[in-house]
N, C-alpha and C positions, 0 to 999 in steps of 0.2 A: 605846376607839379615840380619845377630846379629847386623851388625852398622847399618839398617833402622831402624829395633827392638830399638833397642839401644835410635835411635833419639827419638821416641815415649813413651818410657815408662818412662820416667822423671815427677816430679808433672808441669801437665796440668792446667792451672787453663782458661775454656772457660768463656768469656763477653761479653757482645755487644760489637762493635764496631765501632766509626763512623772513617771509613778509610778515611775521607780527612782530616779531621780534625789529627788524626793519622799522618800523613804523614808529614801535614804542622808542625806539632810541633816537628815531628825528622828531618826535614831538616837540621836545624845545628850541629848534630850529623851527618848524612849523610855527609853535607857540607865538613866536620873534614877530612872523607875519600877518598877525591876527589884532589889532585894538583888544583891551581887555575889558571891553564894553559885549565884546560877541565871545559866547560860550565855545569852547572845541570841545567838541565830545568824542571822544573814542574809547570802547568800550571792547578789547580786542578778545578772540576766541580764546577757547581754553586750548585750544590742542594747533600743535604749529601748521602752518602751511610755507609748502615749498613752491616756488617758480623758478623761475633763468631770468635772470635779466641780467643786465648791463647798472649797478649802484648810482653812476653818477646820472645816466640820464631817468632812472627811475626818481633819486632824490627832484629833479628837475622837472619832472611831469608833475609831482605831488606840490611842488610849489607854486609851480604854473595854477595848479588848477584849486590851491588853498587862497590864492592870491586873486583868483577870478569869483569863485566864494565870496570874499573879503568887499570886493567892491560891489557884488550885488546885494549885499546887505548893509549898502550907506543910509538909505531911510528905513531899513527894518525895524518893527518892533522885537524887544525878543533877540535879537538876533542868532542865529547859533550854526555853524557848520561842526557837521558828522562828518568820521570818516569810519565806512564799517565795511567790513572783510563780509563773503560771501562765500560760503566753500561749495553750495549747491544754488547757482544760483538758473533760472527760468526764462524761458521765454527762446531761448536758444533754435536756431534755425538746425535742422537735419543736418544739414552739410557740414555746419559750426561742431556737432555733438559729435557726431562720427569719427572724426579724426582726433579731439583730444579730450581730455576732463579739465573742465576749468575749472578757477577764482576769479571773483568777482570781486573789485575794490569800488568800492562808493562811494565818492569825495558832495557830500550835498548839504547844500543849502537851504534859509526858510526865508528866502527873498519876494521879490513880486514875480518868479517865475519867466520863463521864455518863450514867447510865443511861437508856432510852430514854423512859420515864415522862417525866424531868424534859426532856430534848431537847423533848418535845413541849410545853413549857408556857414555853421559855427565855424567848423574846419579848414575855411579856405582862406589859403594866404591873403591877412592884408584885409580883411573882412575883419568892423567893429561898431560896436553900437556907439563908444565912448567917444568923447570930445577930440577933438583932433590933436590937444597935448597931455590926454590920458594914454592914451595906449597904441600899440603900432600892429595890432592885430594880426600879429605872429604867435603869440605864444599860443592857442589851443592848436595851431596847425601846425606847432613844434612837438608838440601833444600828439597828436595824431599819426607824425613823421616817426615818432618815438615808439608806438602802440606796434606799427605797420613793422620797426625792428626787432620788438618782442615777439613776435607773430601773431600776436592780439586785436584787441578791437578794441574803438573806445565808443561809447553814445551819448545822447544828451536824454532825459525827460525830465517834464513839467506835470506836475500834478498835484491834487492836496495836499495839503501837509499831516501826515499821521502824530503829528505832534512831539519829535522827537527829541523835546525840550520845553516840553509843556504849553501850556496851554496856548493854543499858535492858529490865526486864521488863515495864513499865507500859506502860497504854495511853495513846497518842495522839489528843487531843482536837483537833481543826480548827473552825475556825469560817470559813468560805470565803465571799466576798463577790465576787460576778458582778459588774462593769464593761461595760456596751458599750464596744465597744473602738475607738478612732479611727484610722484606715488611717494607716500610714507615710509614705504615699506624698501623703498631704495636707498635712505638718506642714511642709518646707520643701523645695519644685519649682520650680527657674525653668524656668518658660513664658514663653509669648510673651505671656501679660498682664499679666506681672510682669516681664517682663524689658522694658522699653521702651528707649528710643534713647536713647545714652549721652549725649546733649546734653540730654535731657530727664529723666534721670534717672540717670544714671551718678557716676562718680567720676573725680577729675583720677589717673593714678596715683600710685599712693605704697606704700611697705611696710608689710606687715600680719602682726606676728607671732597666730599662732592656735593656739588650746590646745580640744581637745573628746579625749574619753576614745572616741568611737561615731566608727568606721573613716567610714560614710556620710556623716555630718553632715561630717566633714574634705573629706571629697572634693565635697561639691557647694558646701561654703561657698568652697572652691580655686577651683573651678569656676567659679564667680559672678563674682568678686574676678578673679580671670586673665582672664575673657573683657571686665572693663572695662580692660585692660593695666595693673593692680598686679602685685605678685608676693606673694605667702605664703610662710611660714616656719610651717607646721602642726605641733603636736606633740600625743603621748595624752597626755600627764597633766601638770599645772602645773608639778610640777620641772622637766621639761627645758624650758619655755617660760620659767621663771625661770634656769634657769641659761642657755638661750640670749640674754635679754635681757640679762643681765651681760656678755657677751661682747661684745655690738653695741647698745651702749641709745642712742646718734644716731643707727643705723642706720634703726628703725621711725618710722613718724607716727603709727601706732596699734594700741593690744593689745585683742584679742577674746580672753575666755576666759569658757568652760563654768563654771557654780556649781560642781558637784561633780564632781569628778575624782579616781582614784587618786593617792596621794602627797601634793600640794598643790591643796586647791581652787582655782578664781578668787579669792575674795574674801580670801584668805590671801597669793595672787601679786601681787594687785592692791596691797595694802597696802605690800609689799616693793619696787616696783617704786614706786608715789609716794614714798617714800622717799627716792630718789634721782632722780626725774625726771616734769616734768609733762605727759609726754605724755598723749593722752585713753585711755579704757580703758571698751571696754563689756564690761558681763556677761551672760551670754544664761542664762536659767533655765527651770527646768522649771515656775517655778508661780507663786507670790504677788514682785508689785514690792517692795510694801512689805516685807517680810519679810527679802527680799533685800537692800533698800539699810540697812536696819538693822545686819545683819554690814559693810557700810563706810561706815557713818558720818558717819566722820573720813576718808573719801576722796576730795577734790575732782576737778572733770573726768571724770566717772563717769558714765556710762548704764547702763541693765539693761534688757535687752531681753527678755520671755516668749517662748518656743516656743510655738505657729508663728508665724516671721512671714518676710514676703516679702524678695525682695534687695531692690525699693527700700523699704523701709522701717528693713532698716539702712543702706542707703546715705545715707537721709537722717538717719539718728541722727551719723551718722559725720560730715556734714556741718558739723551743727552743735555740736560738738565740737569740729572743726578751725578751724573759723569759713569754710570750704570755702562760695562762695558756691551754693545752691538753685536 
C-alpha cells in the first residue's frame, strides 16, 4: 500500500475537465504508442463531459493502460483497442450511485482476454504476467493509486468480443475507470451573478466570429455576446470559421474558437488567421493552459481561456486584448 500512497501524494493539481475534448487532443500521442498494425478506435460523444481531474496524471493512466492494451494484442488477429466515453454507465453498486453521477472511460482491448485469477490480483504493486524484462508491474497499480486520487474506481472485465472492429472471435478486455461526473449545467450559465450591468461589466459592441463543435456551448456563448449588443458569426468546426474569416477578415474585432473541433482545430485556425491579421484570438479549452499555448507558440495576441468559465470573465479576457478600457 507506500507505492499507492506513493501514487497520491505527488503535487495534484484538480480542474475541470471536458474529457472528450481531452481525449481527442491526446490521440496522437496515444497514436505514438500503438503499432499501426492495431486499429484505435475512438468514436467520441456528441455532447461534452465534464470531470476534475488532475491532466498530467489522467494523460498517465490513459497511457498506462493504452500501452497494457498494446501488449496484449502481440498475437492478436485483428487487433484493435477502443477507447469510449460512457455517460450512463451500469452495473454501479448503491453506495457508488448515491453520492455521485458518473462517467465511464473504457480503454479495451480484442486480446485473448484475462482470466479471473489474474483480474483479481491486476492492481497490486509488483504483480505481472510479463517476462521479467517486460514490465515491473507497477503501472496498473499507478492506475489504480491515480483512480483512488480522482475519487474514482477503476476495474477489469473479460468477456466476448461484441465485435468492435469487426469481424473478431476474441474476447474483449475493458478496463473502465468511474469519474464523478460534473453537471452541464454548472460549466458555463449566465445568471444574474454573472451576468452584471453592462457598464460594469460588459462589452462596447463589436464582431465576434465563434467556432465551438457542441450545438449548446454556441448557443449560450451567442447568447451572452448578443445580450451585450455584439453580433456573432457561430460556426461547428474551424473550417468554416476559417473559410468565413477569409471572406470578411476587417469585418471581426475578435475570433473565439474551441481547441478541438472536427476538420480544423483552434490552434490550427488561429495560426492561419495571424497569418494574415492581428486581430486578438482566444482559445477556450477543455483542460491544461499550458499545454494549450504550447500548440501556438508562435501566436501573438492569443488568450486561452479553461472551461468553466463565466461571461465576465471572457469579457474581461476580450477586454484586454483589444486594449477595450475595464
Amino acid at each position: 500500500m507506500q507505492l499507492l500512497g506513493f501514487a497520491r501524494k505527488g503535487i495534484v493539481k484538480m480542474e475541470t475537465v471536458e474529457l472528450v475534448s481531452f481525449i481527442t487532443e491526446n490521440i496522437p500521442l496515444l497514436r505514438i504508442s500503438v503499432p499501426e498494425t492495431i486499429i484505435l478506435n475512438w468514436h467520441p460523444p456528441k455532447q461534452p463531459v465534464y470531470i476534475s481531474a488532475d491532466v498530467v496524471q489522467l494523460q498517465q493512466m490513459l497511457l498506462n493502460l493504452i500501452n497494457n492494451a498494446r501488449d496484449a494484442l502481440a498475437d492478436a488477429d485483428s487487433p484493435c483497442v477502443s477507447l469510449v466515453i460512457d455517460t450512463d454507465p451500469h452495473g454501479l453498486s448503491d453506495a457508488v450511485t448515491k453520492n455521485n453521477d458518473w462517467v465511464a472511460l473504457h480503454v479495451m482491448d480484442n486480446g485473448s482476454g484475462i482470466n479471473e485469477d489474474i483480474r483479481e490480483h491486476l492492481f497490486e504493486p509488483f504483480y505481472t504476467t510479463k517476462e521479467s524484462d517486460a514490465g515491473t508491474g507497477l503501472g496498473l497499480a499507478m492506475v489504480y493509486g491515480s483512480m483512488m486520487t480522482h475519487h474514482g474506481f477503476i476495474e477489469c472485465t473479460s468477456e466476448p468480443c461484441p465485435m468492435p472492429c469487426g469481424d473478431c472471435s476474441k474476447t474483449l478486455t475493458s478496463f473502465r475507470m468511474l469519474f464523478p461526473r460534473i453537471n452541464m449545467s454548472d460549466v458555463i450559465q449566465p445568471d444574474s451573478t454573472q451576468l452584471e450591468s453592462k457598464a460594469d461589466a460588459g462589452l462596447q459592441p463589436m464582431h465576434v466570429l465563434f467556432a465551438d463543435d457542441e450545438e449548446m456551448i454556441r448557443e449560450v456563448f451567442c447568447a451572452i455576446f448578443e445580450d451585450e449588443g455584439s453580433t456573432v458569426n457561430a460556426f461547428e468546426n474551424g473550417l468554416l470559421a476559417w473559410e468565413q474569416f477569409q471572406q470578411q477578415p476587417e469585418y471581426y474585432d475578435v475570433v473565439v474558437l474551441d481547441v478541438s473541433m472536427p476538420k480544423m482545430g483552434g490552434p490550427e485556425v488561429a495560426k492561419k488567421i495571424r497569418a494574415m491579421s492581428a486581430i486578438p484570438i482566444v482559445l477556450i479549452s477543455g483542460y491544461d493552459v499550458h499545454h494549450t499555448l504550447e500548440l501556438v507558440d508562435d501566436v501573438e495576441n492569443i488568450h486561452v481561456q479553461v472551461k468553466p468559465f463565466s461571461p465576465n470573465t471572457i469579457f474581461n479576457e476580450i477586454k484586454k486584448l483589444t486594449g477595450e478600457p475595464s
